[in-house]
C-alpha positions in Angstrom: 3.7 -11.3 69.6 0.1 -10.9 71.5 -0.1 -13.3 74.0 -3.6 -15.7 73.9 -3.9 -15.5 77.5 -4.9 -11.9 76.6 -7.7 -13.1 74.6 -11.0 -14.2 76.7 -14.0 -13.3 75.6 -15.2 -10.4 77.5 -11.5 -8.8 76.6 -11.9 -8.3 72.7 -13.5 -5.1 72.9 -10.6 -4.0 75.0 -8.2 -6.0 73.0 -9.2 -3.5 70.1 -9.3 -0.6 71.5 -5.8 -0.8 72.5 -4.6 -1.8 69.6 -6.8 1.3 67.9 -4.2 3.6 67.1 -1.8 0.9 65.6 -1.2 1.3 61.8 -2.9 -1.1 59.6 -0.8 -2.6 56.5 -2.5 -4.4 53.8 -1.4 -6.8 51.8 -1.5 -9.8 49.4 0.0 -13.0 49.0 -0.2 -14.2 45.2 2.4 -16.4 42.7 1.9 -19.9 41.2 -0.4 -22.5 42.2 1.0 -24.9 44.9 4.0 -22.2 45.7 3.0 -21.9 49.7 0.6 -19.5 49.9 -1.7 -21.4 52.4 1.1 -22.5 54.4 2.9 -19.1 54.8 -0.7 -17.3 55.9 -0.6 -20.5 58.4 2.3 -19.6 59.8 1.8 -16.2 60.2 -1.6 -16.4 61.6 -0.4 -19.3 63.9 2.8 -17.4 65.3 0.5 -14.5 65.7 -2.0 -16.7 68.3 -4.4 -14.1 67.9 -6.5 -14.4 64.4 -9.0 -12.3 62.9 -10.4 -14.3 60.1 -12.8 -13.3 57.7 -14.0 -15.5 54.4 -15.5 -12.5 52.5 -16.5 -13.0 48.8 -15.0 -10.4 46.4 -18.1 -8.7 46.2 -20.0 -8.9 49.6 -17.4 -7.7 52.3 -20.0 -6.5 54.9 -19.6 -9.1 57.4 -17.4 -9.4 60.2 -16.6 -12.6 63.0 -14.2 -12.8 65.5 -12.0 -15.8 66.1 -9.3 -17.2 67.9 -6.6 -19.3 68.0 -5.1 -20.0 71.6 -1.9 -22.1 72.6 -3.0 -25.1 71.6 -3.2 -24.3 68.0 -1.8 -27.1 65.9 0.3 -25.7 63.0 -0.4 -28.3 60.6 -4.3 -28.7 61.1 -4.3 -25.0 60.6 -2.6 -25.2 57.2 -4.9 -28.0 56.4 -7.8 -26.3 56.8 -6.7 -22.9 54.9 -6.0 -25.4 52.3 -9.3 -27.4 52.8 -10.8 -23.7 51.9 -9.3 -24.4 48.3 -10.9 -27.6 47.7 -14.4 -26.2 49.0 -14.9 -24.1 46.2 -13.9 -20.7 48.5 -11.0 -20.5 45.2 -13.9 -18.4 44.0 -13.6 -15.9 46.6 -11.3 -13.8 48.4 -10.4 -14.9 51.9 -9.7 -11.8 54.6 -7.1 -12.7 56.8 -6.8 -10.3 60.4 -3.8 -10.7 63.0 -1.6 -8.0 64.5 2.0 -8.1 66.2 3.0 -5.5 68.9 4.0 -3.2 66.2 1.2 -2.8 63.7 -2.2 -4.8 62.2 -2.6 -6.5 59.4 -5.2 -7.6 56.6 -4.3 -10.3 54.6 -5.9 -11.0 50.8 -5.2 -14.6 50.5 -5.7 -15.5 46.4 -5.7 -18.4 44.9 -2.8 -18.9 42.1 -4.9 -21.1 39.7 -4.7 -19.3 36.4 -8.7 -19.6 35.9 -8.9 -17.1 39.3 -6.6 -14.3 38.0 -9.8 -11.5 39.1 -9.4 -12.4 42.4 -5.7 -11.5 42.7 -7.0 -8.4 41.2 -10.0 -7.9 43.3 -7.4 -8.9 46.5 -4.7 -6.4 45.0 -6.8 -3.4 44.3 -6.5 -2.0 48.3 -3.1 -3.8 49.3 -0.1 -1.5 50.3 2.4 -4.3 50.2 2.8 -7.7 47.4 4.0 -10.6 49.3 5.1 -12.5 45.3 5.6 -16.7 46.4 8.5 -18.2 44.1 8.6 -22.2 44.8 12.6 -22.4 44.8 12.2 -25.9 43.0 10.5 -24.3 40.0 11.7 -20.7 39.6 9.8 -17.8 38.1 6.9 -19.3 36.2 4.1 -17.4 34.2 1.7 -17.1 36.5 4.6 -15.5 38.8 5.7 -12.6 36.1 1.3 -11.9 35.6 0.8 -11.7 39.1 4.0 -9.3 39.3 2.9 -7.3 35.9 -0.4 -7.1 37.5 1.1 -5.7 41.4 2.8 -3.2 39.1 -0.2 -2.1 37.0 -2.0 -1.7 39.8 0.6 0.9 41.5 1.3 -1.6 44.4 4.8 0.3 45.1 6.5 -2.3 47.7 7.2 -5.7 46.3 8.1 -9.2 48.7 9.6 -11.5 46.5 9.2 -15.0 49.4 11.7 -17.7 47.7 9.8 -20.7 49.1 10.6 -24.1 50.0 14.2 -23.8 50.3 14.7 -26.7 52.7 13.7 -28.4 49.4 17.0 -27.2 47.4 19.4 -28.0 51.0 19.2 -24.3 51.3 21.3 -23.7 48.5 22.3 -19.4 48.6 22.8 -20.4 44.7 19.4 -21.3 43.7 18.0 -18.0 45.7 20.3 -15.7 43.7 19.7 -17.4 40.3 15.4 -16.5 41.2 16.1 -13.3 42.6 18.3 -12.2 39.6 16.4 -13.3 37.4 13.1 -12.1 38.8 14.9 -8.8 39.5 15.2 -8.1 35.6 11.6 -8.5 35.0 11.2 -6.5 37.4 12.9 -3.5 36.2 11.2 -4.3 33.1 7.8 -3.4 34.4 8.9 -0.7 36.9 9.1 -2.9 40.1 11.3 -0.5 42.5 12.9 -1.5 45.8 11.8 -5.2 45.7 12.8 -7.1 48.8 13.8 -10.6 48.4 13.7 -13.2 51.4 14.7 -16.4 51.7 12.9 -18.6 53.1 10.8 -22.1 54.5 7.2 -21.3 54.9 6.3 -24.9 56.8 9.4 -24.7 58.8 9.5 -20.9 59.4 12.8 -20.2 58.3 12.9 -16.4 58.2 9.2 -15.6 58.9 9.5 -14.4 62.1 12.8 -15.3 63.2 16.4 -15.2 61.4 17.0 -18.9 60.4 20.5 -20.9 61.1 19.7 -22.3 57.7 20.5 -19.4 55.8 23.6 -17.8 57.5 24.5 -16.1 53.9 21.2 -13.8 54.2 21.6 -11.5 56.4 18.1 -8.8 55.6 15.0 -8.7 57.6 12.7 -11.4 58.4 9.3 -11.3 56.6 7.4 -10.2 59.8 10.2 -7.6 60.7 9.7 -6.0 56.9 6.1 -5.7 57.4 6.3 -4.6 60.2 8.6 -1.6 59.5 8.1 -0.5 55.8 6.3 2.4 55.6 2.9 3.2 54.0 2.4 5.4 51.8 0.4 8.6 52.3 0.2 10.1 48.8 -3.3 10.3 49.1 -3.4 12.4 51.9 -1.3 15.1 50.3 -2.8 14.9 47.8 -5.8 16.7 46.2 -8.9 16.1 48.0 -11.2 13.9 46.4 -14.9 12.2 48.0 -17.4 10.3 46.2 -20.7 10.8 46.9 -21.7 7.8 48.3 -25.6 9.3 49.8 -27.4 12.1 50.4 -28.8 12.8 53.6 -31.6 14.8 54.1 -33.6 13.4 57.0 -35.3 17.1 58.1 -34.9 19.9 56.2 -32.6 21.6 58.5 -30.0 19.5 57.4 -28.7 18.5 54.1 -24.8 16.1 53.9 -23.4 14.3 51.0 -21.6 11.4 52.8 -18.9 9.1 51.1 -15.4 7.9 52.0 -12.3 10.7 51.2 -10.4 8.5 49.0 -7.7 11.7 48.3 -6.2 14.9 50.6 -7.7 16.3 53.5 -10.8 18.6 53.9 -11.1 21.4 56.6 -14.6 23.3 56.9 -14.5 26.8 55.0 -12.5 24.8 52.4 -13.5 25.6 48.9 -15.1 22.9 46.8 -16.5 22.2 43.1 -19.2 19.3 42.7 -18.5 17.3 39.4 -19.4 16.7 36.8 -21.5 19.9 36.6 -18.9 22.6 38.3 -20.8 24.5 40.6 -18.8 25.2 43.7 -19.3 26.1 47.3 -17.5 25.8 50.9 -17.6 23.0 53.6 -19.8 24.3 56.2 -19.3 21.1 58.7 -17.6 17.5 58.6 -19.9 15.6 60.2 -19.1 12.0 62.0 -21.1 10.1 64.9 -18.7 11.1 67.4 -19.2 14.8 66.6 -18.1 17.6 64.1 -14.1 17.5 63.2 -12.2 20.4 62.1 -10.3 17.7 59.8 -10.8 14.5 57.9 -8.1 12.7 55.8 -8.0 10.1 52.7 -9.0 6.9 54.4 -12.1 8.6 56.7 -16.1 8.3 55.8 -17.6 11.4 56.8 -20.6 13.5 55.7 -20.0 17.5 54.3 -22.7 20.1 54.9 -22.0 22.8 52.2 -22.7 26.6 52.5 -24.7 26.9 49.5 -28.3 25.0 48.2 -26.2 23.3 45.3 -27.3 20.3 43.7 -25.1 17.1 44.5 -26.0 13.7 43.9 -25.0 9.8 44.0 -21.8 9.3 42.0 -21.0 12.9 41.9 -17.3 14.1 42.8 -16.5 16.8 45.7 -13.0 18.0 44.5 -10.8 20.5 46.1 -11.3 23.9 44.0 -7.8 24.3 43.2 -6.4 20.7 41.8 -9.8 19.5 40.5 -10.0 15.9 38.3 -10.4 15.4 34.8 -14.1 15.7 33.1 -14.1 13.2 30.1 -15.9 10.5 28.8 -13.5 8.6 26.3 -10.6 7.2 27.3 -7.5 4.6 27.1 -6.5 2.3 29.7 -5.5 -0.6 30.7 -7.6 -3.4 30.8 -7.5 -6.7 32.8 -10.3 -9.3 31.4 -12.0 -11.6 33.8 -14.8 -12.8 31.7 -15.2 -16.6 30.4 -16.6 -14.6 27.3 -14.0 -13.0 25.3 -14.7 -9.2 25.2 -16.3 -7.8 22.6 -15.7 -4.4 20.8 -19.0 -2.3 21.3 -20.8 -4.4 23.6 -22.5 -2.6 26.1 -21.2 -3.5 29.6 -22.2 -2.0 32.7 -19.4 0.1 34.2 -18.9 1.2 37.8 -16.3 3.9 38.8 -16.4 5.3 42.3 -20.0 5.4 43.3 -21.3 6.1 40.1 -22.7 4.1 37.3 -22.6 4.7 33.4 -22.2 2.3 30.2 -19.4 1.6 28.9 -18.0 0.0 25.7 -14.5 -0.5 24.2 -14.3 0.7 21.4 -10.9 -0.2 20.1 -8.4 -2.9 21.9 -4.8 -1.1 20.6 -2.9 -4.0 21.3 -2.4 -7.2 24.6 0.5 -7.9 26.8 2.6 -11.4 26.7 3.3 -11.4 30.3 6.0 -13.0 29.6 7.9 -11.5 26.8 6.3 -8.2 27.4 5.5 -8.2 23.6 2.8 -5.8 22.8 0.9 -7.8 19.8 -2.6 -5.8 17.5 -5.4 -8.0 18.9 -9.6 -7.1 18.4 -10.8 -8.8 21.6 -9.1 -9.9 25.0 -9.4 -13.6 26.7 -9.8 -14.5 29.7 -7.0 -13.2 31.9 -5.3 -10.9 29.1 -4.0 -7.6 30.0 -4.8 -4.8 27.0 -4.6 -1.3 26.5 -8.0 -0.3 25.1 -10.2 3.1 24.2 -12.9 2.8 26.3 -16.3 5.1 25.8 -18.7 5.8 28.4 -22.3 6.7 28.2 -21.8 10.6 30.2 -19.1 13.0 31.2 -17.4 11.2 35.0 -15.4 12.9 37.3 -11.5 10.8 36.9 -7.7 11.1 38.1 -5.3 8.9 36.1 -5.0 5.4 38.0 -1.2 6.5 38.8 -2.4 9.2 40.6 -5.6 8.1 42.7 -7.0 4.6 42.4 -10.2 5.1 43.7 -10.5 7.8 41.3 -9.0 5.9 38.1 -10.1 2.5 38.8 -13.2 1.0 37.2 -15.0 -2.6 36.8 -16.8 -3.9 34.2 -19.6 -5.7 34.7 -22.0 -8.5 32.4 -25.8 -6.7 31.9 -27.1 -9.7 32.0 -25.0 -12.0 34.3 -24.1 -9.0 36.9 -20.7 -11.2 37.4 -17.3 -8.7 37.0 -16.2 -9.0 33.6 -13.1 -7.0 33.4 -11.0 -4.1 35.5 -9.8 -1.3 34.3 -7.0 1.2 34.8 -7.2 5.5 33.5 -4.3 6.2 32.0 -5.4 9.6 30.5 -8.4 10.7 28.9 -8.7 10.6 24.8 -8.4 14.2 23.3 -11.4 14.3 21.3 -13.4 13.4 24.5 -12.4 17.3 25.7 -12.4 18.6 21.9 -15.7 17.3 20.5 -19.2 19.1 22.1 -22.9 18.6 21.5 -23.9 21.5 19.5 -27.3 23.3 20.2 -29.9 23.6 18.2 -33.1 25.3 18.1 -35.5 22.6 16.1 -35.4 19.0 18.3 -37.8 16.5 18.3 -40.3 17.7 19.5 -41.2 20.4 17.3 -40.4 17.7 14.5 -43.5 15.4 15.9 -45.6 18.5 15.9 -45.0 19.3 12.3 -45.2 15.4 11.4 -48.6 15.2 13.4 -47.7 11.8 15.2 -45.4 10.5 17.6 -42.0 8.6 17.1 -41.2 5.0 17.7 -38.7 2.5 17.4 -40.3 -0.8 16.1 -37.6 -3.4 16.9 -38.2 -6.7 15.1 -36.1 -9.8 16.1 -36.6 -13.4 15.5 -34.4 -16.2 13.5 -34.2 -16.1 10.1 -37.1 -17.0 8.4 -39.4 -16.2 11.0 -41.4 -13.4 9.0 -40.1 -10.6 10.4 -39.4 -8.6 7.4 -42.7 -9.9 6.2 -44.9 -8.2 8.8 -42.8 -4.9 9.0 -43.2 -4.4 5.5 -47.3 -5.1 5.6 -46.8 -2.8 8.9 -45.3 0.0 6.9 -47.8 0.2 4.0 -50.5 0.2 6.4 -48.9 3.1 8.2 -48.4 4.8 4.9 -51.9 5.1 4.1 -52.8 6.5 7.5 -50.7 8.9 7.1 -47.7 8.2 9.1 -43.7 9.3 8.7 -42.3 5.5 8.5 -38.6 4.2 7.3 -38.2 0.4 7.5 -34.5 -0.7 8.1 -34.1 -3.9 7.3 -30.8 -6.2 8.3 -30.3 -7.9 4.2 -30.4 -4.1 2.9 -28.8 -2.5 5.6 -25.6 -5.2 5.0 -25.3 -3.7 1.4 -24.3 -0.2 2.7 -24.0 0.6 6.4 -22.8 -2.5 7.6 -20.9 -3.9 4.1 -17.5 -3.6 5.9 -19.2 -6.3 8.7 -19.3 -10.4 8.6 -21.4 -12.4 10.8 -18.9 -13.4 13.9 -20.7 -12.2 17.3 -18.3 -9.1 17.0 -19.2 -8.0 13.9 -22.7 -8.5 14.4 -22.6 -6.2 17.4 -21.1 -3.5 15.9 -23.8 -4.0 13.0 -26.2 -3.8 15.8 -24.9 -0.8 17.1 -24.9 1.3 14.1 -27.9 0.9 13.1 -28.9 1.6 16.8 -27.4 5.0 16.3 -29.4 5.7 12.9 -32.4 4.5 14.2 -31.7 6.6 17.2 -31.5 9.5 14.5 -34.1 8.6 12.7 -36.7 8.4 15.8 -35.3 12.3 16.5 -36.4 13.6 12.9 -39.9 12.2 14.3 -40.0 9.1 12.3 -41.9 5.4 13.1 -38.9 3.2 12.8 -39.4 -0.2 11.7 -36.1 -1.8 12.7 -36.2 -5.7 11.3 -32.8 -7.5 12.3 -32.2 -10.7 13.7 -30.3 -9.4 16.6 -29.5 -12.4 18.3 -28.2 -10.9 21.4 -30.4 -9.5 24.5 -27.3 -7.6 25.6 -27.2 -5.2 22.1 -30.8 -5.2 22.1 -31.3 -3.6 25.9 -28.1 -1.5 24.9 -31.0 -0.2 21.9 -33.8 0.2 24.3 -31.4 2.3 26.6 -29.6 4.6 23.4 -33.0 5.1 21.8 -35.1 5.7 25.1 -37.7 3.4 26.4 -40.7 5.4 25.9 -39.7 5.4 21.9 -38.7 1.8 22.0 -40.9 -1.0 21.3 -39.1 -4.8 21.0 -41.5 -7.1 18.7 -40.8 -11.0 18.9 -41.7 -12.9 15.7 -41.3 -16.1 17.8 -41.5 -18.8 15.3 -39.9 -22.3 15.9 -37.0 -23.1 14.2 -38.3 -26.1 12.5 -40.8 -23.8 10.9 -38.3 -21.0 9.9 -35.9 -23.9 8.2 -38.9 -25.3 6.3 -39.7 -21.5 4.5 -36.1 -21.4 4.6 -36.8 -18.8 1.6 -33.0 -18.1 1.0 -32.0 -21.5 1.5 -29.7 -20.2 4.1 -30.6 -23.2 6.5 -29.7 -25.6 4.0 -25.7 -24.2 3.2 -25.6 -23.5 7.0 -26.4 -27.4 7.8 -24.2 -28.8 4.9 -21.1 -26.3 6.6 -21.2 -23.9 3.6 -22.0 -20.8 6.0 -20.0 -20.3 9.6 -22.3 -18.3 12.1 -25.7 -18.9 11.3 -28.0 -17.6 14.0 -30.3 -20.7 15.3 -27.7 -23.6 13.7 -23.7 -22.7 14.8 -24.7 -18.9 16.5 -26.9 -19.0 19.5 -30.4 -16.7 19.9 -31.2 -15.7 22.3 -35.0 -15.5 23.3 -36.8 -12.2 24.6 -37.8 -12.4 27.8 -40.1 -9.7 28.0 -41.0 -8.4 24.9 -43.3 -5.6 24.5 -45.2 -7.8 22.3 -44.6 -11.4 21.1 -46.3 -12.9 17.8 -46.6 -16.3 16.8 -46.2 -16.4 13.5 -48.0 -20.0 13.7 -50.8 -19.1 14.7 -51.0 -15.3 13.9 -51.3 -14.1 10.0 -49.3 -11.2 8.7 -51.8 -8.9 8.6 -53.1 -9.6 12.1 -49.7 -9.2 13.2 -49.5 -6.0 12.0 -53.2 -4.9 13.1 -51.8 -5.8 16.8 -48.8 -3.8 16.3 -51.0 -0.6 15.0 -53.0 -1.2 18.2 -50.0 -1.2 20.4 -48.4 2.1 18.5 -52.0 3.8 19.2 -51.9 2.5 23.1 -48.9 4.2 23.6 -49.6 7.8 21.8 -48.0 7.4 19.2 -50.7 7.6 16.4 -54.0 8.4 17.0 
């Protein structure tokens, strides 16, 4: 172990740089609440005396601070305070743990085991080499112990600690281990959990962390220190096919143009052949450039910047891809899907999606069925819960550059993020693209929208009307429309009572069906703005999620949101379908404004108050606004 009378202050930089060319393992401790996480990573970091420690959230890891622990460090106040961390909210987070031993370094991802904080075992998982799986030796294999373990394995971590904690709580008792590890070791097969390693052991005592305990004279494998120390890494990724993200483009003169990102697959040599993707052009590597100078070689793990041969275009989220074993090109998929939101997931509902460095929209399209961690039992579900594991189709907005997960996380991994919230939402896994994603093709054709506008001798617009029931939203489009009409304009008015007759006749009113509802008539007003129409779209659309995922599918410049803002006092005294009335006697479920929230605009391309503003002024303002932005004259 380092000594701390190595560690003064003007020594770390030395400290590090002879440690440099150590290997690095990373890993994660996870299992049940309350099974010993805090007091193992106390132990190790304590009988480590020198401590890197980090508290980096699961999305900001930029920072960096040093500090240090020195021969006076007292065991039990350090334990205390990892486990003070829990209590001040930092379960939220995931907590960066750095020591190192004579023989390699380490990065610890301490998780917390509460159910609620499943994404960060995820978030702390998705780099670790190694799964350190806590088993409290009083309670056995518990739920939260076979997730965590069916998540290690969906998440190709390929070597597996099973830590049977708190033995000096069962007198030791070689029994109870072999009754856990037999019984864990079944599951484990079950999931595809190879060449787990199962120690015995005390974490607050240090039986078998570092040193072979007199306690357990039946157990005769490594210590938990000596098996990190010694299992070996895997380096798949280096001989594998090359692989690097764009991550920028550098072009600070014009006698220099690099594409700089992090090789996340295979090695790259200058003259080496390479295609850009998604669009397939291809040239060589002229240079790999670092701060310390050109290399004739970088490896998976190395951020670099490539010079190419050839004036191709490359940009942010774009894939450099060895010529010869190049990724998938798709944009449909299945995989498996971990969800992290408080909101169940909905089918169709626009999310934000990032994979590698680039950025697209994303929606599942069709949950196949959800995982009882426990049982294994694949059961038919339409949504996923918080902390559910599903296989799913997913759809993304373009083409992307992917490997299957199995073969290249970094490659096959995405997230899923809230447009509105920007929290994570969900994670996902590739397991292979969908077949009509590589069999269906836009097809050309020679008359587009354009030339319709010409012919139709006025521009196209999407007219989006949304407001609660009642609020006169119908009312106005259809004064709107006739107006329209006798200038001479193209019009269609969709409105949400008639489209439910035909189009959306198969749909109820739960928030998933009304997105779905919201998203067809998306697509044919999408359509319809194409043939060179002035769209008047009148639906309730409660959500600002489906109706920004409208703006974005139809194209701003043809979009136009109108907010018939009426109170909802007003809209339940018209109340002209008597809707209000069976929604506040319980006769109708899901009735926007009473049991369904609405959620407001908050920036509206124009907002009318239907108390103060007639029909017919409202439409006079909307003419206006069609004429300010080109489309009539």
């Amino acid at each position: 172990m380092t000594q701390p009378s190595e560690l003064i202050a003007d020594d770390i930089e030395q400290y590090l740089a002879r440690h440099a060319n150590k290997s690095m393992l990373r890993f994660i401790t996870c299992g049940s609440v309350d099974d010993g996480k805090s007091t193992l990573i106390g132990r190790l970091l304590y009988e480590s005396k020198l401590v890197f420690e980090d508290q980096l959230s699961a999305l900001e890891a930029d920072s960096r601070k040093v500090g240090t622990q020195g021969e006076g460090l007292d065991f039990a106040l350090l334990v205390d305070g990892l486990a003070a961390e829990r209590e001040q909210g930092i379960t939220i987070d995931v907590a960066y743990r750095y020591f190192s031993t004579e023989q390699r370094k380490f990065v610890v991802a301490d998780t917390p085991g509460h159910e609620q904080y499943t994404r960060n075992m995820v978030t702390g998982a998705s780099t670790a080499d190694l799964a350190v799986i806590l088993i409290d030796a009083r309670k056995g294999v518990l739920t939260q112990t076979r997730r965590h373990s069916y998540l290690v394995s969906l998440l190709g971590i390929r070597h597996v600690v099973i830590a049977v904690n708190k033995l000096d709580l069962v007198e030791y008792s070689q029994d109870v281990f072999d009754d856990i590890v037999g019984e864990y070791t079944s599951f484990a097969n079950d999931i595809g959990l190879a060449g787990v390693v199962a120690i015995p052991m005390s974490a607050y005592v240090g039986d078998n962390l570092t040193e072979r305990s007199s306690n357990t004279p039946w157990y005769h494998g490594p210590t938990l220190i000596e098996h990190l120390e010694h299992v070996e890494i895997d380096d798949d990724l280096r001989t594998g096919p090359f692989r690097m993200p764009v991550q920028w483009v550098n072009r600070p003169d014009l006698d220099f143009r690099g594409f700089s990102g992090q090789i996340v697959g295979g090695t790259v040599r200058p003259g080496d052949r390479l295609r850009v993707l998604p669009s397939g052009k291809e040239s060589t590597v002229a240079r790999i450039v670092t701060m310390d100078g050109d290399l004739d070689e970088a490896v998976a793990g190395q951020s670099v910047t490539l010079t190419l041969a050839d004036e191709i275009d490359v940009s942010r989220g774009n894939v450099l891809a060895g010529a010869q074993m190049l990724p998938g090109v798709a944009d449909q998929f299945e995989a498996h899907v971990v969800w992290m939101g408080e909101h169940d997931m909905l089918p169709e509902r626009p999310y934000v999606c990032q994979i590698g460095t680039m950025t697209v929209q994303a929606r599942i399209t069709k949950p196949k069925y959800k995982v009882n961690v426990n049982t294994l039992e694949k059961t038919a579900t339409n949504t996923l819960a918080l902390n559910e594991i599903g296989v799913c189709n997913i759809s993304f907005d373009r083409p992307v550059p992917f490997d299957a997960y199995a073969a290249n996380r970094d490659t096959g991994g995405f997230i899923l993020i809230d447009r509105l919230t920007n929290t994570t939402v969900g994670a996902g896994m590739i397991a292979h693209s969908l077949r009509r994603s590589d069999n269906i093709h836009w097809q050309a054709v020679d008359i587009d929208g354009d030339a319709r506008r010409v012919l139709n001798g006025h521009g196209s617009q999407v007219l989006w009307f949304t407001g609660l029931s009642g609020s006169g939203k119908s009312t106005i489009a259809n004064d709107l429309e006739r107006k329209l009409y006798a200038l001479g304009c193209h019009t269609y008015l969709l409105d949400g009572d008639n489209i439910r007759h035909g189009l959306g006749r198969d749909l109820g009113f739960t928030e998933a069906d009304r997105v779905e509802n919201i998203r067809r008539v998306t697509e044919v007003a999408r359509l319809m703005a194409d043939a060179g129409l002035i769209v008047l779209a009148s639906f309730i659309s409660p959500f600002r999620a489906d109706r920004g995922a409208a703006r974005e599918v139809i194209g701003a410049d043809q979009f136009c949101e109108v907010f018939v803002d009426t109170p909802i006092d007003v809209a339940e005294q018209r109340d002209p379908k008597g809707l209000y009335k069976k929604a506040r006697r319980g006769d109708l479920i899901n009735f926007t404004g009473v049991d369904s929230p609405y959620e407001r605009p908050e920036h509206p391309d124009l907002r009318i108050d239907t108390t103060a503003t007639s029909p017919e002024d409202a439409s006079a303002q909307i003419i206006e606004l069609l004429r300010s932005r080109g489309a009539i004259a």
